[in-house]
N, C-alpha and C positions, 0 to 999 in steps of 0.2 A: 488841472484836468477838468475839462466841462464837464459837472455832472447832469446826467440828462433827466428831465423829471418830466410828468404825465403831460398829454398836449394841452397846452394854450397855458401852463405854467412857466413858462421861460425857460431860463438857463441858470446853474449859479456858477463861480470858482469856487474852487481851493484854492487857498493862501498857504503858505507851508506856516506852521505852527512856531510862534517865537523862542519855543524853548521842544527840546526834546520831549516828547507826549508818549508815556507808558499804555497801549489798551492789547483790550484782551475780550477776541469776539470765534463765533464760531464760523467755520470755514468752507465747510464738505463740499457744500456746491450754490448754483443759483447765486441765493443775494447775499450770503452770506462770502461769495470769492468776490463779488464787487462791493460789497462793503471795504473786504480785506482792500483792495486795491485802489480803492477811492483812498479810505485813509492813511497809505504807504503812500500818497503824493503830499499829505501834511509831513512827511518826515517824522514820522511819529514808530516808534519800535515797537512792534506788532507780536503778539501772544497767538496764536492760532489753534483753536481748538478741533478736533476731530475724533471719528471713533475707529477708522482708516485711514492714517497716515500719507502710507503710499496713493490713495484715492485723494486723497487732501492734495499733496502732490503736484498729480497731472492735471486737477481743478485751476488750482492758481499758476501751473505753467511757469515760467520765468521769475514769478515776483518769491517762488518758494526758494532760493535761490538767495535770495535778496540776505546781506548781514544783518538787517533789521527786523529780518521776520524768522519766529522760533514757534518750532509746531510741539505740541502739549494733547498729550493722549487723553481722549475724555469719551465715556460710553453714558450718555443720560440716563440712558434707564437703570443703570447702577450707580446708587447714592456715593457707594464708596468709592467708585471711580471716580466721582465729584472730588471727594474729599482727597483722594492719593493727585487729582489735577490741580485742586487748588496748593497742595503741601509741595509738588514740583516746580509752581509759579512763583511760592514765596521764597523758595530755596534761593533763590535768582532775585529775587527782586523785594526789595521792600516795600514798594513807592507803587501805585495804579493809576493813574489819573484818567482813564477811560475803561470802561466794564459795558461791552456790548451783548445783550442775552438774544440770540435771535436763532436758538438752533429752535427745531419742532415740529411736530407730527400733527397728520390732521387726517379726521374722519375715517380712524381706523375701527375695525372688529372689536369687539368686549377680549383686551387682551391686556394682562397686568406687567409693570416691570418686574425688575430682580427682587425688588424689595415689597413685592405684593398690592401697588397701586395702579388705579385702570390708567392705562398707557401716555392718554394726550393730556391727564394730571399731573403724573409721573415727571415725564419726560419735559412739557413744556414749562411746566411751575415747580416742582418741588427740585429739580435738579437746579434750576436759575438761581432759585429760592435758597438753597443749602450752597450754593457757589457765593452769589452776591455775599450771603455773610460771611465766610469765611475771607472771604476776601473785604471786607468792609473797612478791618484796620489800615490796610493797608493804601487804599483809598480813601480816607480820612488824611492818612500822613500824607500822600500826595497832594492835598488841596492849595492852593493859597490864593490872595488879593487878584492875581492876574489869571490864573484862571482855576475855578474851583471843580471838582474833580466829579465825574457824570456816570452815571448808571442809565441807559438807555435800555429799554425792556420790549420785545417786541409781542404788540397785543394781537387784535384781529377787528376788522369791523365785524367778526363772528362773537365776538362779546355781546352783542345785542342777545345772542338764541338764548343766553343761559346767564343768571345770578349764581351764586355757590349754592350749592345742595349741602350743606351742614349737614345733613341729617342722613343720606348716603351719599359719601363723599368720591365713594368707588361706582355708582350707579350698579349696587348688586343688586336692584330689586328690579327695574325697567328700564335696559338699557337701549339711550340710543344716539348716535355717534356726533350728531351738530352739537344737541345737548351738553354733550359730554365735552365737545370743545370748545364750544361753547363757554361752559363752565371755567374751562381751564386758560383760555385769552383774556376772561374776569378777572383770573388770577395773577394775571400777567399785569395786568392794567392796576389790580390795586395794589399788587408789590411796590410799582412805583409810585405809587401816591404815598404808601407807608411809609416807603425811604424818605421820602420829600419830608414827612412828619419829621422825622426818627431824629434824620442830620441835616437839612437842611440849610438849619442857624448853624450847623459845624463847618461849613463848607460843602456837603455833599448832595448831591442833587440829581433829582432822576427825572425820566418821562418813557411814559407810554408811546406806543409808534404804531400805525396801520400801517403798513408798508404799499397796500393799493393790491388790486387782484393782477398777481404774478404770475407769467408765461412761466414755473417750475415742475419737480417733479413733487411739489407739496400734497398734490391732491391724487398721489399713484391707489392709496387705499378707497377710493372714491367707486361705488359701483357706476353700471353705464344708466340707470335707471337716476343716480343721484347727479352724475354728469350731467345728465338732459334735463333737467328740472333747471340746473344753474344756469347752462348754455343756453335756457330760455328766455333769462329775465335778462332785459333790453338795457337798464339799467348800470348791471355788473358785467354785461358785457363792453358797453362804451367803457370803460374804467380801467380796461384792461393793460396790462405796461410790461415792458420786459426786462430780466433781473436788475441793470443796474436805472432806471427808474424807478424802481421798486426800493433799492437801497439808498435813494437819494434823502429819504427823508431821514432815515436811521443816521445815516454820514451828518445831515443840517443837525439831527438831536445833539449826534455827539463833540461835535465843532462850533458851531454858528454862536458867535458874540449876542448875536441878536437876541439868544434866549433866555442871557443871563437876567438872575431875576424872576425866572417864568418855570421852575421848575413844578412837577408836578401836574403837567400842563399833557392832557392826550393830542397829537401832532398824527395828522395826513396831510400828504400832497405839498410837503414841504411849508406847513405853514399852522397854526396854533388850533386845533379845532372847533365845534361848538356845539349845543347839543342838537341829536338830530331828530328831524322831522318826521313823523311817520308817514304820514302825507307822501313821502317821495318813495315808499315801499323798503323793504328790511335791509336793503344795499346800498340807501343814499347816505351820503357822508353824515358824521356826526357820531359821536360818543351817545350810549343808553342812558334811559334812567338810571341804573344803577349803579351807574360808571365812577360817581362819588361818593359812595358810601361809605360814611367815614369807621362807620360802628363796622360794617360788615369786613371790611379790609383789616381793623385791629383784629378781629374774631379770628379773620384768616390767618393773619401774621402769627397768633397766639398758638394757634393748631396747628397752624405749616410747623413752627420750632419743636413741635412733640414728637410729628411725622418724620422730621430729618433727623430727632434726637438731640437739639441743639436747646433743650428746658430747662 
């Protein structure tokens, strides 16, 4: 299947994958059903997560259908729904060789999950965050020589607005919504560098993803006043792609030969990133300062296992 990536990037294939390939990504709609369905042409037996079933469903059309693909009940904003989704994936399976985190919310109101955290924290990092681990052994046991087994984490070039706020980590003092997700695609992005530390030399290996500014309904919580501020800038307008452009680079993280070796590595546009320019305004390609922080990312890792309960 040609996956189609941003203009003047080419073209790539899929090759169907030499051995059966276990992942496990979320589904609901957008890039995350052409994620689904880019990686259903490797022949790979698909896990699909959702927090509506039946809307999962009609999203994937024909491929929900498919013997190879098993839909798995999953509500982000409730940790223990994490935890009851990872305990019905392992029941099934022992083995993961693909862990794709790309469900999440963006620039929504000061609103907390089930478990008391502001929403696009919640929902985009500590629910990935408390899944990835639970599922970690099991992705460890799937690695080997031929191909070692990936954690792909979807960030944001919105990681530039915000580093971690350590210090209010729910933003109950001044909240406000870039910021705050800001904050929380930081957290997306140093998950996977964490992993990359953690298991790396095990066989496990992850990477950060921008996925590119996506024709979805991601930005439904958006007012028309923050609308017209974006649709202004010339920049992130040319950039713009529709969903399975968008998920071409997530599909290259979690397949492509080419990366072996490079884990740990933030990826737009189908290709390994670098850091970005300011010079080209807060939308040109590239990874922030802060985007390697090594001290900052353990800090996080340490506090995220408190907040999931996993210390």
């Amino acid at each position: 299947m040609p996956i189609q990536r941003a203009p003047g990037m080419g073209a790539r294939r899929l090759n169907r994958l030499s051995e059966t390939k276990t992942s496990l990504a979320s589904c609901s709609s957008g890039i995350g059903v052409e994620t689904a369905n880019a990686l259903s042409k490797t022949g790979a037996k698909l896990y699909l997560t959702a927090r509506n079933i039946e809307k999962a469903k009609k999203a994937l059309g024909e491929l929900a259908e498919s013997p190879n693909v098993h839909l798995l009940h999953l509500d982000q904003e409730s940790l223990d729904s994490v935890r009851g989704c990872a305990s019905a994936f392992l029941a099934q399976n022992s083995r993961l060789d693909i862990l794709v985190a790309n469900a999440g919310v963006m620039m929504t109101r000061k609103e907390t999950t089930k478990d008391g955290f502001e929403l696009q924290f919640g929902v985009n990092h500590l629910s990935h965050f408390l899944l990835i681990n639970l599922l970690t052994p099991a992705l460890l046991s799937a690695s080997s020589p031929s191909f070692q087994s990936r954690v792909v984490v979807l960030s944001s070039t919105g990681h530039k607005f915000s580093s971690i706020n350590f210090e209010d980590i729910n933003f109950d003092g001044k909240f406000e919504a870039m910021q705050a997700y800001g904050q929380s695609k930081t957290a997306n992005l140093w998950t996977a560098n964490e992993i990359e530390r953690r298991y790396g030399s095990n066989g496990l290996h992850a990477f950060s993803v921008h996925p590119g500014a996506v024709t979805t309904n991601l930005g439904q919580h958006m007012s028309e006043e923050e609308i017209k501020a974006v649709t202004q800038d010339p920049t992130l307008m040319a950039s713009y792609m529709n969903p399975a452009q968008g998920a071409a680079t997530s599909v290259w993280a979690a397949v492509s030969k080419s990366l072996e070796g490079q884990g740990g590595s933030y990826l737009e546009n189908c290709q390994i990133s670098t850091a970005h320019d300011p010079a080209g305004g807060i939308w040109a390609p590239g990874y922030g300062e802060h985007a390697f922080d090594t001290v900052g990312a353990k800090k996080l890792w340490d506090v995220s296992l408190k907040y999931v309960s996993l210390d």
